[in-house]
N, C-alpha and C positions, 0 to 999 in steps of 0.2 A: 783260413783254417788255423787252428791252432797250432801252437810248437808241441811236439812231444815232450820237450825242458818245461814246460812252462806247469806242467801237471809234476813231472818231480821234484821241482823248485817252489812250490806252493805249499807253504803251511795247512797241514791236515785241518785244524782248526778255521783256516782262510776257505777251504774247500765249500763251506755249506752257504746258502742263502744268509743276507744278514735280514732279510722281511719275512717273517713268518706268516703261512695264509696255511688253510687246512686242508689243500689238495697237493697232489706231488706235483703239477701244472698247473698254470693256468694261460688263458691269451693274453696277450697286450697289443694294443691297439692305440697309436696317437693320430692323433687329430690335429693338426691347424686349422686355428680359429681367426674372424677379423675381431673380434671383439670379447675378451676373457669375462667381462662383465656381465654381458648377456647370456654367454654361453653356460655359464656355471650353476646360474642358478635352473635353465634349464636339464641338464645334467643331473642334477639334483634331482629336481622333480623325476625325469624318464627313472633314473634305476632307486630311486626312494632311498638314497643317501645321500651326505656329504660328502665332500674331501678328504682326504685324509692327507695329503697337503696341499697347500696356495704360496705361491710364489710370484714373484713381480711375472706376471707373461706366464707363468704356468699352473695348473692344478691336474691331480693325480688322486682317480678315482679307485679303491681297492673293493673291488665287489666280492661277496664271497659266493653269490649263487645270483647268473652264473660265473663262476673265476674268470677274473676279469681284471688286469691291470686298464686299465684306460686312464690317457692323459693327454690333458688341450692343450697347446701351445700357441702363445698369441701370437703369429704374423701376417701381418695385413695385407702383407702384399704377397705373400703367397700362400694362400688358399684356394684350391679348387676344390670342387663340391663331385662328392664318390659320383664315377658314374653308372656304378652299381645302389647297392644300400648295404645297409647294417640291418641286421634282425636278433630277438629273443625267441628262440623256442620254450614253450612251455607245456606242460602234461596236462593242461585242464583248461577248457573257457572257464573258470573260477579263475585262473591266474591271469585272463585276459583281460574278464569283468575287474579287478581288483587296480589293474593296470589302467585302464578306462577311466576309470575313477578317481586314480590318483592325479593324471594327464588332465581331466576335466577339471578339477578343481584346480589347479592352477592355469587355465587359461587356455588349454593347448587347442590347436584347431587338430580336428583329428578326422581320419576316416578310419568306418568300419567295414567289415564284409563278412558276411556271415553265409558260411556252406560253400565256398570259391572253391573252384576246380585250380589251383596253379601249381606246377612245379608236379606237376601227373599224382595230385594229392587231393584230398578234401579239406581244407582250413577253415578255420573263423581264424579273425586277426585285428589289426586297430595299426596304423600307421600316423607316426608325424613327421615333421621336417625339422629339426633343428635350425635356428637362427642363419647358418649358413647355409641352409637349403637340404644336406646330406638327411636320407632318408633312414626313417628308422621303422621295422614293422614287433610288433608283438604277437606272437601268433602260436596253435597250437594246429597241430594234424589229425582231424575226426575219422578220416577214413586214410588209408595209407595208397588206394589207387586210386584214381582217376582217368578219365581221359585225355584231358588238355593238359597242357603245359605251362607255358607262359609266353601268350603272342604278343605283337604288337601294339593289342588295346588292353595289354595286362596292367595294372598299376604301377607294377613293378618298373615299368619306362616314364610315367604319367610324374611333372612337377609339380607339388603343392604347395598350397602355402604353410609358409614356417610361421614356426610357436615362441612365443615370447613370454617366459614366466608374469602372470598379471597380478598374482596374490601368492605370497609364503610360504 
């Protein structure tokens, strides 16, 4: 918890963020990676940017949509792989299609599913693995109910194989 001193001992000026992004939040999310090399350029590919920095062992991704600090940290000996996932929602299969796309041309193995019942929803979506296995879904919501959920022969538990950037 903070000190109550420590807010009136602070330069007004020192108050504000020194990284400007264009929402009044956003998430952040690190990552341990076993390998910064491979990882990065996949990263790349999944949100269709760069870095905004690289450091020996580390790079730090500033998304603007959706806000998103995300940053990998290389070490090797301690990585474990979510045993949940990561996902993008999005407002449209055109954002899914575009995503598909981008993920394909660089190499990615992907799965799709189109009209799945998960999460008592109706989805289309596209899923990959990241080099270290950690699951990543893109996906949009077509119908907001459903019947099912997410059992035990849902994807969402299912290992695939990981993507390895094959082309730029």
């Amino acid at each position: 918890m903070l000190q109550e001193s420590i807010w009136q001992t602070t330069p007004p000026n020192k108050r504000d963020s020194a990284v400007n992004f264009a929402t009044d939040s956003r998430l952040h999310l690190s990552v341990n990676v076993q390998n910064l090399a491979k990882s990065v350029p996949f990263y790349q590919r999944f949100f269709g940017e760069n870095p905004t920095k690289v450091r020996e062992g580390f790079a730090k991704f500033e998304i603007a949509e959706p806000a998103l600090n995300f940053t990998l940290n290389e070490h090797p000996k301690n990585v474990s792989k979510l045993e949940g996932h990561f996902g993008v929602q999005v407002k449209s299969t055109k954002f899914v299609e575009d995503a598909f796309g981008r993920l394909q041309e660089g190499g990615f193995k992907i799965i799709t599913e189109d009209g799945v019942e998960c999460c008592y929803a109706l989805q289309t979506k596209i899923w990959v693995a990241d080099p270290d296995g950690n699951r990543w879904e893109v996906f949009v919501v077509t119908e907001a109910e459903a019947e099912e959920g997410c059992g035990p022969d849902c994807i969402c538990y299912q290992d695939f194989e990981r993507s390895y950037v094959t082309s730029p």
